[in-house]
mmCIF file of the C-alpha atoms, coordinates in Angstrom:
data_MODEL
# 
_entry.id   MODEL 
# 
loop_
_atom_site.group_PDB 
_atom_site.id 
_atom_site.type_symbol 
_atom_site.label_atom_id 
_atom_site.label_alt_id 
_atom_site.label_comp_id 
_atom_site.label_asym_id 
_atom_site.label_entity_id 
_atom_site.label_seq_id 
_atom_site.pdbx_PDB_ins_code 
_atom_site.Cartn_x 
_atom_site.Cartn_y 
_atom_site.Cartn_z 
_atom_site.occupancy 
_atom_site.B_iso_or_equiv 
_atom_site.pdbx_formal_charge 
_atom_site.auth_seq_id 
_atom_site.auth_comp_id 
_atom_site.auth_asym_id 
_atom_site.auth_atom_id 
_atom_site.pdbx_PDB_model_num 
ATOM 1   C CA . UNK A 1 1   ? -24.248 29.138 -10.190 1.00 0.00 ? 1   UNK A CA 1 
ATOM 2   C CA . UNK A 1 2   ? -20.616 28.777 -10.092 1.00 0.00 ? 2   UNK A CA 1 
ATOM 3   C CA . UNK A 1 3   ? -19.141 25.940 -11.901 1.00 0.00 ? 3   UNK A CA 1 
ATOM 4   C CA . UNK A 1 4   ? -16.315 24.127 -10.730 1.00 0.00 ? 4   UNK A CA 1 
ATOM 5   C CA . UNK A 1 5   ? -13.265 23.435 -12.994 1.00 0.00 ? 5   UNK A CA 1 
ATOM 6   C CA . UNK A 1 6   ? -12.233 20.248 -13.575 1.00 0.00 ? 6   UNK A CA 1 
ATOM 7   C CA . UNK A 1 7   ? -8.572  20.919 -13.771 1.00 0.00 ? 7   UNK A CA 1 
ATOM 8   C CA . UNK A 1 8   ? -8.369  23.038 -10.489 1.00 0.00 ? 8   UNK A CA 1 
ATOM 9   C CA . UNK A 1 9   ? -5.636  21.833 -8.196  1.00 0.00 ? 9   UNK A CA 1 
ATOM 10  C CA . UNK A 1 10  ? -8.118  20.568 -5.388  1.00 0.00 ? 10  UNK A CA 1 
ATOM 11  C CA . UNK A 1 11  ? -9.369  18.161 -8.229  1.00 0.00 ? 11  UNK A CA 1 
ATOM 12  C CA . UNK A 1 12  ? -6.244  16.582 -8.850  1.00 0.00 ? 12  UNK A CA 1 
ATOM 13  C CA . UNK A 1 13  ? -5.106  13.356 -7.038  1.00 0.00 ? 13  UNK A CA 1 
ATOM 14  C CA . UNK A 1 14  ? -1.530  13.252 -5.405  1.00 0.00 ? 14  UNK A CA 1 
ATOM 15  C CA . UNK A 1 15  ? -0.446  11.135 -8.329  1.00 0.00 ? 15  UNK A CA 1 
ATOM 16  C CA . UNK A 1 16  ? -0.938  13.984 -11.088 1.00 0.00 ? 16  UNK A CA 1 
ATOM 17  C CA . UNK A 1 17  ? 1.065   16.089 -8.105  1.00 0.00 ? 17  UNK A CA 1 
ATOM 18  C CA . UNK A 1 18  ? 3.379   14.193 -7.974  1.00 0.00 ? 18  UNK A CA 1 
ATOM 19  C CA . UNK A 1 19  ? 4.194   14.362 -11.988 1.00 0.00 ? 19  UNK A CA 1 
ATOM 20  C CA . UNK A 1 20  ? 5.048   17.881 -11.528 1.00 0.00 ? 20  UNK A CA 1 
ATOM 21  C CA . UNK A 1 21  ? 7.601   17.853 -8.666  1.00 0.00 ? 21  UNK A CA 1 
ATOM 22  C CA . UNK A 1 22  ? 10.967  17.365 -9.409  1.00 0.00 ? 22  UNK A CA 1 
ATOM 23  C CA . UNK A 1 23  ? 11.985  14.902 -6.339  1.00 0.00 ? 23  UNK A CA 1 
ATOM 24  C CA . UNK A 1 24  ? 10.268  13.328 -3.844  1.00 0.00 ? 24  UNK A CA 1 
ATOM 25  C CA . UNK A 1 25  ? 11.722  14.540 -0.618  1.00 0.00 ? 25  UNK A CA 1 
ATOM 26  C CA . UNK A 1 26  ? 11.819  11.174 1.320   1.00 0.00 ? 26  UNK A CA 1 
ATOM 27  C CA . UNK A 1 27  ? 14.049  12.069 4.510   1.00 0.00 ? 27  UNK A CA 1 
ATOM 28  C CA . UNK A 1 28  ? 12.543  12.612 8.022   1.00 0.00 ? 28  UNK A CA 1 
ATOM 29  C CA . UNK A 1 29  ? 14.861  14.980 9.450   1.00 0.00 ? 29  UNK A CA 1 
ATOM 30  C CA . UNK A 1 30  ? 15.547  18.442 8.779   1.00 0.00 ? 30  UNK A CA 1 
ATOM 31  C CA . UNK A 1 31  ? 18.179  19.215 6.050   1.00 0.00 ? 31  UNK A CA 1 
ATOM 32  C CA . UNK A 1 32  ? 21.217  21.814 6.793   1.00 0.00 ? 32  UNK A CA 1 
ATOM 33  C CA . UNK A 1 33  ? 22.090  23.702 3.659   1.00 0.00 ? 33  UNK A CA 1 
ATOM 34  C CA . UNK A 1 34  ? 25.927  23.295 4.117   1.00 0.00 ? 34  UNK A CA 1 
ATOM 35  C CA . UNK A 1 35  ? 29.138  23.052 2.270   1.00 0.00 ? 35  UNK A CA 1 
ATOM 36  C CA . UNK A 1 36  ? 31.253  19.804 4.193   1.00 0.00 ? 36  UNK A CA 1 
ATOM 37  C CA . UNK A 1 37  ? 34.450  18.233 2.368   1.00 0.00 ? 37  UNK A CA 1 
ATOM 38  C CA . UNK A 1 38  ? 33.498  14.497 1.504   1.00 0.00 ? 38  UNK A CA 1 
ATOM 39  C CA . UNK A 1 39  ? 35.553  11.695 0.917   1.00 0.00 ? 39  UNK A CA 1 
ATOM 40  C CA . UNK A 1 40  ? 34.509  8.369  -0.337  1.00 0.00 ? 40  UNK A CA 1 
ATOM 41  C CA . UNK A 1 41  ? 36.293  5.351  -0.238  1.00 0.00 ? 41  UNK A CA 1 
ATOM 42  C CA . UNK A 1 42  ? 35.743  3.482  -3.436  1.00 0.00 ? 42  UNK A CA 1 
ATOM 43  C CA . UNK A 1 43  ? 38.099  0.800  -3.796  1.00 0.00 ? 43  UNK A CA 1 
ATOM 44  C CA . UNK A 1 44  ? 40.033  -0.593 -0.657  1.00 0.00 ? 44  UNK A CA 1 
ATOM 45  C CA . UNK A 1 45  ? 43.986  -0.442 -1.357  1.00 0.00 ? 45  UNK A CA 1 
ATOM 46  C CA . UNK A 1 46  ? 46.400  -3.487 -1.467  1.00 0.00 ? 46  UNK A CA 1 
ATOM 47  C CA . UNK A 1 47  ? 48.306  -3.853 1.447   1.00 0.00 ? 47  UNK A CA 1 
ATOM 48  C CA . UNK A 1 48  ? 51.102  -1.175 1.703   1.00 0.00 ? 48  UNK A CA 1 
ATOM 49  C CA . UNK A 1 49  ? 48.815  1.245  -1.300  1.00 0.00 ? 49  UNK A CA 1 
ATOM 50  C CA . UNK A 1 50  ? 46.172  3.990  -0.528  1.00 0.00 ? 50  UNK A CA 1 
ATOM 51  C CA . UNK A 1 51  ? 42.965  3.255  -1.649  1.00 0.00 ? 51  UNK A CA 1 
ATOM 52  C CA . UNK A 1 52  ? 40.764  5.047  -4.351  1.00 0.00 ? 52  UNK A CA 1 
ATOM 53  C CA . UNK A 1 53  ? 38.812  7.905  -3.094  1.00 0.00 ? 53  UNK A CA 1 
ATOM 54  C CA . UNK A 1 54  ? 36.241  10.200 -4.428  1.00 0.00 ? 54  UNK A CA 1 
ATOM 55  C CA . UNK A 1 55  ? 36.347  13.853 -3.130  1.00 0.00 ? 55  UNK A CA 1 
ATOM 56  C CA . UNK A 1 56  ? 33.719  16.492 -3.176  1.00 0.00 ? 56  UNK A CA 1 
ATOM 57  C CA . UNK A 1 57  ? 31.190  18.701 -1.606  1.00 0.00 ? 57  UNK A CA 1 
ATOM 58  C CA . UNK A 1 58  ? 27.558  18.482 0.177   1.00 0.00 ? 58  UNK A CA 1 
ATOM 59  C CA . UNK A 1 59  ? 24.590  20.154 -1.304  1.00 0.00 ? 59  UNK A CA 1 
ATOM 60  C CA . UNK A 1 60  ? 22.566  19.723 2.322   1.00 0.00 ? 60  UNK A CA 1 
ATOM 61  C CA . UNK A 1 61  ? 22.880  17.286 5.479   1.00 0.00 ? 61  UNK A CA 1 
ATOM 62  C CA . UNK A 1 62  ? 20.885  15.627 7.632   1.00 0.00 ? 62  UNK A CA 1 
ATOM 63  C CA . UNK A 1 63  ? 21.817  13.071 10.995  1.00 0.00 ? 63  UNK A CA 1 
ATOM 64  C CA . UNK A 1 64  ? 20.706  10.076 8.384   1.00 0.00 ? 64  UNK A CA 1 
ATOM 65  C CA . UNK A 1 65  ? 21.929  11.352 5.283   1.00 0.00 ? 65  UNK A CA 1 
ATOM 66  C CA . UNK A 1 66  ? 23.446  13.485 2.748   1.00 0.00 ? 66  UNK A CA 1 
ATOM 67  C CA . UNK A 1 67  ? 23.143  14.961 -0.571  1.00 0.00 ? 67  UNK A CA 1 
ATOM 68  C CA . UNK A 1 68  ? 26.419  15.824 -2.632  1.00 0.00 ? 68  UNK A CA 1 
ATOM 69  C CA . UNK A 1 69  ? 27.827  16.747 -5.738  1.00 0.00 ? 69  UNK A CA 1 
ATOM 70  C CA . UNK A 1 70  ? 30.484  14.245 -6.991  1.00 0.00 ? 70  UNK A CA 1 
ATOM 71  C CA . UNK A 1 71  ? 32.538  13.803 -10.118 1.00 0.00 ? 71  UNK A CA 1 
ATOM 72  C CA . UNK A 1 72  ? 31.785  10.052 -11.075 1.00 0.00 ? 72  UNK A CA 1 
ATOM 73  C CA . UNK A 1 73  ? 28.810  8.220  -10.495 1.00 0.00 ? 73  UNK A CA 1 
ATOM 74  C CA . UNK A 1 74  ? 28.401  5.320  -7.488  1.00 0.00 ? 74  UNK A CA 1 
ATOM 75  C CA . UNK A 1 75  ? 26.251  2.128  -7.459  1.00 0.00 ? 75  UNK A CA 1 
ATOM 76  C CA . UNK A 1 76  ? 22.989  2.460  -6.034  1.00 0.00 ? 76  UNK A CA 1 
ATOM 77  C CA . UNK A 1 77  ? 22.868  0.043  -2.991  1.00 0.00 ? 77  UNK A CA 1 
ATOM 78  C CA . UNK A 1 78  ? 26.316  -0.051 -1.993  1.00 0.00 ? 78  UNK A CA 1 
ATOM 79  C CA . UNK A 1 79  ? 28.100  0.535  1.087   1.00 0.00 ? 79  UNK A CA 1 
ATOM 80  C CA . UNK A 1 80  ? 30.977  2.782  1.373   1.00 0.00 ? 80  UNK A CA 1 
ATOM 81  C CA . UNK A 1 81  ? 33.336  4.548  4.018   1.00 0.00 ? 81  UNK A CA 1 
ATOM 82  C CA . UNK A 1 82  ? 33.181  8.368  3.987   1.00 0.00 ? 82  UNK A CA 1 
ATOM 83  C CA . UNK A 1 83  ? 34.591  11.119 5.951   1.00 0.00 ? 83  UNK A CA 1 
ATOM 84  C CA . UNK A 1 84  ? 33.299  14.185 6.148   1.00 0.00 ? 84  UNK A CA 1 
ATOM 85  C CA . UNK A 1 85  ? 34.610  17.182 7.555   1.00 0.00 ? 85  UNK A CA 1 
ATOM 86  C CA . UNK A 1 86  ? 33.055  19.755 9.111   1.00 0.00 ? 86  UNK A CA 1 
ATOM 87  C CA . UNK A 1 87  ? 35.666  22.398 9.416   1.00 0.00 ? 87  UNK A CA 1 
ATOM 88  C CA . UNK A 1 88  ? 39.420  21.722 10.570  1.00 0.00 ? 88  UNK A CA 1 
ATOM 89  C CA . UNK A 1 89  ? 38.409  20.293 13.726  1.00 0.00 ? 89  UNK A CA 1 
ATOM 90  C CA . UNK A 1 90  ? 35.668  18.199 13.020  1.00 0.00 ? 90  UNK A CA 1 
ATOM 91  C CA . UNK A 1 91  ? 35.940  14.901 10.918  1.00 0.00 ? 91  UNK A CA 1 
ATOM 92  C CA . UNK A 1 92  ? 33.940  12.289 10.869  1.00 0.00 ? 92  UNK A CA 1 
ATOM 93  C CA . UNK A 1 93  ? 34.154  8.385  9.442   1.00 0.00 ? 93  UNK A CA 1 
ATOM 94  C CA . UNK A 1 94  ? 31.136  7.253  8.890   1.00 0.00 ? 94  UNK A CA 1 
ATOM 95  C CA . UNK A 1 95  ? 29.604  3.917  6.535   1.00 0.00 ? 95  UNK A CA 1 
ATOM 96  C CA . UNK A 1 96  ? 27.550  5.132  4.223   1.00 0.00 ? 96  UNK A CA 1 
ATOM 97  C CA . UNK A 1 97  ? 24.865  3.459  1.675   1.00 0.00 ? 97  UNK A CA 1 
ATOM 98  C CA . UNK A 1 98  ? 24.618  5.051  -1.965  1.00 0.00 ? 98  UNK A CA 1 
ATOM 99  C CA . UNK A 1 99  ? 20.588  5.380  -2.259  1.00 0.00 ? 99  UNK A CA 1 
ATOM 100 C CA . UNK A 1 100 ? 20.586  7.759  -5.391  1.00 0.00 ? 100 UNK A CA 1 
ATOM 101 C CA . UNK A 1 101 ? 22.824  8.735  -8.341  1.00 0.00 ? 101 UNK A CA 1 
ATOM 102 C CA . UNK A 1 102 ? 21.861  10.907 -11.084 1.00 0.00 ? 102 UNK A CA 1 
ATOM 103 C CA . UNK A 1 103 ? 23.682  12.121 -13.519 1.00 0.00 ? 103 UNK A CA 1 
ATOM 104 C CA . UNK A 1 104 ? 23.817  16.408 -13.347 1.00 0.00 ? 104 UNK A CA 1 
ATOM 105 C CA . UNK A 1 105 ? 23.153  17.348 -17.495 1.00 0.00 ? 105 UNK A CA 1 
ATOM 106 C CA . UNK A 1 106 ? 23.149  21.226 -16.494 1.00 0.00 ? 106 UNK A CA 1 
ATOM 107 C CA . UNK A 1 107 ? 26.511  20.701 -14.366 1.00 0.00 ? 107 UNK A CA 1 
ATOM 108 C CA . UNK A 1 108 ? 29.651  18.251 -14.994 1.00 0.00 ? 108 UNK A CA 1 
ATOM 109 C CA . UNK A 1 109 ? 29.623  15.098 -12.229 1.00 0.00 ? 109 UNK A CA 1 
ATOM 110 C CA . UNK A 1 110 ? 26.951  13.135 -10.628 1.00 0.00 ? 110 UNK A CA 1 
ATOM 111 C CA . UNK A 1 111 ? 24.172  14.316 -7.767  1.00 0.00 ? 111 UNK A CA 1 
ATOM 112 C CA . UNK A 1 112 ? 24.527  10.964 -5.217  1.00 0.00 ? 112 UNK A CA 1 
ATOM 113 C CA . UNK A 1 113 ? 22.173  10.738 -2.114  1.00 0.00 ? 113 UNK A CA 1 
ATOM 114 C CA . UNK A 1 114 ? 23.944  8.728  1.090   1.00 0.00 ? 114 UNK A CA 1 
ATOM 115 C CA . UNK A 1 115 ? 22.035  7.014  3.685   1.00 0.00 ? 115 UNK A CA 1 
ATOM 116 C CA . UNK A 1 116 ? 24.279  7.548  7.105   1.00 0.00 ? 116 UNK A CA 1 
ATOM 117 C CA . UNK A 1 117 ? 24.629  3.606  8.569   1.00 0.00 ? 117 UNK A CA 1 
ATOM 118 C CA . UNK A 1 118 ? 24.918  3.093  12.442  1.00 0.00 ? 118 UNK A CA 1 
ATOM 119 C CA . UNK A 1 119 ? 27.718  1.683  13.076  1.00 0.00 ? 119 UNK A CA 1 
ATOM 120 C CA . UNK A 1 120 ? 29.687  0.913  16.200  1.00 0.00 ? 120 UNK A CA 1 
ATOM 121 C CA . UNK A 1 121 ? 32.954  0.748  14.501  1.00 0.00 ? 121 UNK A CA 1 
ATOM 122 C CA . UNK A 1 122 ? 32.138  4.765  13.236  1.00 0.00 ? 122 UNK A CA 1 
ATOM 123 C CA . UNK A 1 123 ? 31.778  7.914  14.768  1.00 0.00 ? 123 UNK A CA 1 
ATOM 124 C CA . UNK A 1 124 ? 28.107  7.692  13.676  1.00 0.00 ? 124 UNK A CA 1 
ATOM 125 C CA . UNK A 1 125 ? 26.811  8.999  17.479  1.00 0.00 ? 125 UNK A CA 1 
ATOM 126 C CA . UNK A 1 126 ? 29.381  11.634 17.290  1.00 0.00 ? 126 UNK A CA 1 
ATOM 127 C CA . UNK A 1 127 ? 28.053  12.480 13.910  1.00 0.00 ? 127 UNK A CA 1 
ATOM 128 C CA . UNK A 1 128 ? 24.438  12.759 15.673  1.00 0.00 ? 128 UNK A CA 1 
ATOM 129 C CA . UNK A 1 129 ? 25.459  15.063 18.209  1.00 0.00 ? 129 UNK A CA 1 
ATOM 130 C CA . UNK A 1 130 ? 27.218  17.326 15.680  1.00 0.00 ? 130 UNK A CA 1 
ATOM 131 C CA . UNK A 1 131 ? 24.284  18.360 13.518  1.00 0.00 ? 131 UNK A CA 1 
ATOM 132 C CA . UNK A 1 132 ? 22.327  18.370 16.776  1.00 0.00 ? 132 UNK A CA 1 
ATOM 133 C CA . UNK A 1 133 ? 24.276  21.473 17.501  1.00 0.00 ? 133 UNK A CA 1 
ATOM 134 C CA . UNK A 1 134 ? 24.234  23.046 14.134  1.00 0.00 ? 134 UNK A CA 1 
ATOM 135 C CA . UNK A 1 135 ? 20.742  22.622 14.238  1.00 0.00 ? 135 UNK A CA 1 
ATOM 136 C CA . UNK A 1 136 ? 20.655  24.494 17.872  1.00 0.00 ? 136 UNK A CA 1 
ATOM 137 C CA . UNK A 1 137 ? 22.901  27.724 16.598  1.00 0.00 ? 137 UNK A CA 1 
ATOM 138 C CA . UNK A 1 138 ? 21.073  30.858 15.965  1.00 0.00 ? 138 UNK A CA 1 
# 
């Protein structure tokens, strides 16, 4: 008779799974694997100065959020303006909620998730329609 082992994968419960992955993957939508310019507004300006930004690059995109690589960290939980541009003809403002930052040991900076807020003062449908298409190109 064949015995069965203990410590075989169909044994194990989703928890002791879940030890082993590296992130949860907790967005609904399909990610793009895409380079997009990002700015971040994080401090407004006084009246008459520019305001403090935070520039870098996305690691993927979704319509509802995006994953980037950033040089200083951002408070989980708050809300931000960000552009992101596509190429030279496509920007897009957008308010944006900080849901993750983690600090990158093997690389300089910060990984930050966003969470992509509708809006009605943003080009957040705009934004939707955009990665609709990307997502229809062969």
């Amino acid at each position: 008779m064949h015995e069965n082992n203990s410590n075989s994968t169909s044994d194990l419960d989703q928890e002791s799974l879940d030890q082993w992955l590296p992130e949860k993957d907790l967005r609904d939508e399909f990610r793009l694997t895409a380079r997009v310019a990002v700015t971040i507004e994080v401090e407004a300006g006084e009246v008459g100065q520019s305001c403090r930004v935070l520039k870098g690059f996305s690691r993927d995109l979704s319509a509802s959020g995006i994953s980037l690589n950033a040089p200083e960290a951002l408070p989980e939980g708050a809300l931000l303006p960000v552009s992101l541009r596509i190429d030279e003809n496509q920007c897009f403002e957008l308010m944006a909620e900080v849901r993750w930052c983690v600090p990158r040991p093997s690389q300089s900076g910060y990984g930050i998730g966003l969470v992509i807020l509708v809006s009605d003062e943003t080009a957040y449908l705009e934004w939707k329609e955009a990665i609709a298409q990307l997502l229809t190109i062969d």
